[in-house]
N, C-alpha and C positions, 0 to 999 in steps of 0.2 A: 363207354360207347356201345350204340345197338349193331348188329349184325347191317353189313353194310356200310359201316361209316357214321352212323347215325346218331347222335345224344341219344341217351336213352332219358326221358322226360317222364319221371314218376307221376300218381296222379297226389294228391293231398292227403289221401290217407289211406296207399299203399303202404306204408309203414306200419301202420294199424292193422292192414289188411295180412300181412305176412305174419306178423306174430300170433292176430288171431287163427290162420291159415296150423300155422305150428302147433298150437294148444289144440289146437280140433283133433291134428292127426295123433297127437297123447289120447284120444278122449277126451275129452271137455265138449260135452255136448254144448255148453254157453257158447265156447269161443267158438264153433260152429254157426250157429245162429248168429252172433257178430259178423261173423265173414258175409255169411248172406244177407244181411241187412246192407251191407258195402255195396255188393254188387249183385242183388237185386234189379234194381231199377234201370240201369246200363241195360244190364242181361235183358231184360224185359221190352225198353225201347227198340233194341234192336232186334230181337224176337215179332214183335208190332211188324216190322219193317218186311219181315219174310213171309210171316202167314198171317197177318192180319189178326182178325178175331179170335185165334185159335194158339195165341203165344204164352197165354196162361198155362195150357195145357201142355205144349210142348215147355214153358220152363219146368213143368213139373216132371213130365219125364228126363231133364236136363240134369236138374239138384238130382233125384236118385241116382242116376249114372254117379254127379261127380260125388256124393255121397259116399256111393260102393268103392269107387277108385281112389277117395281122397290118399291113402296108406300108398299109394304109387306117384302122387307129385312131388317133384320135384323143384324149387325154385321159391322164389320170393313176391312179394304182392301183387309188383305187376304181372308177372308170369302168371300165377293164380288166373290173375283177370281174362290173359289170352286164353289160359289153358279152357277154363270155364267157357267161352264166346268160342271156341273151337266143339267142343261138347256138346252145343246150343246149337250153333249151324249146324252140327250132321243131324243129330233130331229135329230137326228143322225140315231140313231136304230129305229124310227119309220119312217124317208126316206129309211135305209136298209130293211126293212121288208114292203115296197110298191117295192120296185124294186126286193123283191124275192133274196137279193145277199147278200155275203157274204162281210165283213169289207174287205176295201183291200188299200195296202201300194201302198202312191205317192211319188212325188217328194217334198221334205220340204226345202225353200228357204232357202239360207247361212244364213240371217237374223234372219231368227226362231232359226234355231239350234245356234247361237250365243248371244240368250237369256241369262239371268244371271237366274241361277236356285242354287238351294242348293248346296253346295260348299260339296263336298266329294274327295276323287281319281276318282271314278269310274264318276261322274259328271265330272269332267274336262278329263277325259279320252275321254267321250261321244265329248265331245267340240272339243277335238284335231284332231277328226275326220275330213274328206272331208267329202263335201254334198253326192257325189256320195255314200262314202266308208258306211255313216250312214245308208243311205238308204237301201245299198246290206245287210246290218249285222240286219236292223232293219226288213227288211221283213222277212228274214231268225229265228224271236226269237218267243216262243208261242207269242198265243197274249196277256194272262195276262201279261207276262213280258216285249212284243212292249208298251202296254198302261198303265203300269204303269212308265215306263221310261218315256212317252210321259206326263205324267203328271205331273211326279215329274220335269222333266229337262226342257220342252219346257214352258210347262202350269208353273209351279212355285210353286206347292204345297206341303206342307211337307204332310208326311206319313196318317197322320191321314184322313187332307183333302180328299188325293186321294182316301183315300178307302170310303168316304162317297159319294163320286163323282161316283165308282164301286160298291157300296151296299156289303164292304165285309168286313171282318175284319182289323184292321191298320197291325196288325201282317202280316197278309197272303202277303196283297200289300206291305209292307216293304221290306218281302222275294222273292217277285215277280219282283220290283226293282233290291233290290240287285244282286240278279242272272242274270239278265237281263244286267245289268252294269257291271259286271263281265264275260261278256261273249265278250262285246263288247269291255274291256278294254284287254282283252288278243290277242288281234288284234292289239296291238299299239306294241307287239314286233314284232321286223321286222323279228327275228330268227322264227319266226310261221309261217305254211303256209298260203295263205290269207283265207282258210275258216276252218282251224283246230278249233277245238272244239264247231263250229255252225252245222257242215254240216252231224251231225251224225245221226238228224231226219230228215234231206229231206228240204228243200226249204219250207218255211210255210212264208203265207202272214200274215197281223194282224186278218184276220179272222179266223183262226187257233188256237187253243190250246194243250195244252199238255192233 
């Protein structure tokens, strides 16, 4: 069980990602490069999500940190994942607060958004999306509930994870989620207008909250 009450919900090759995790911290520079080939792409989507054009950069000062620190984690593959998506968000917010700018939604490659992340409705709802269509609906949502989808669905984290990755309750990000994926699954009826039920507080990017 996760913190909270919670299944803890591995992703598909967290198993793979922990034992690579292990041999890196031996040294084995391979099983290093293994690990980041895992979660790369998560790490990456959701980096898009905070500073736009400029998430290449900040995952590269992301890996060096977790690089120098690897000999200090602690835990297994999922853990890895949050620990890394915690890593990422502060060099993230600490590039947003040298540029003076607010989080702001890009474009997230088909690849990312076709992540396997926790299997729900509202998760495969998020999936059956077009790249374009995720993009319109994911800038349009506050931002606790843009990057808490972004973490549950691209990144791979169950509930508990995300919110130690946001410094908030598991509770609050479950219901920031939820609402979040429930906003965007009511977009998958075609009988809906395309922005009924998003567009009743205005166009908000991920820098935004409610």
């Amino acid at each position: 069980m996760g913190q909270g009450g919670e299944p803890r919900r591995g992703q598909p090759r967290d198993g793979e990602l922990g034992a690579a995790v292990a041999r890196a911290q031996d040294g084995d520079e391979s099983a290093f490069a293994a690990a980041y080939r895992i979660v790369q792409p998560g790490l990456l989507g959701y980096l898009r999500g905070l500073v736009g054009e400029d998430a290449e950069d900040v995952a590269s000062d992301a890996w060096l940190e977790i690089a120098r620190d690897l000999g200090r984690f602690r835990g297994d593959g999922a853990g890895f994942r949050g620990w890394t998506a915690t890593i990422a968000r502060h060099r993230a917010l600490d590039h947003l607060r040298r540029r003076r700018t607010r989080p702001q939604a890009a474009t997230l490659d088909q690849d990312v958004l076709e992540l396997p992340g926790p299997h729900s409705t509202h998760d495969q709802a998020l999936e059956a999306l077009s790249t374009e269509r995720a993009l319109e609906l994911l800038r349009r949502l506050p931002r606790d509930q843009a990057e808490a989808v972004l973490l549950r669905v691209v990144v791979g984290l169950d509930g508990p994870a995300a919110a130690r990755v946001l410094g908030k309750r598991p509770g609050a990000v479950r219901t920031a989620a939820h609402r979040g994926l429930k906003r965007l699954a009511r977009h998958l009826d075609a009988r809906q207008p395309p922005d009924a039920g998003v567009t009743e507080e205005g166009p908000r990017t991920l820098g935004e909250s409610t």
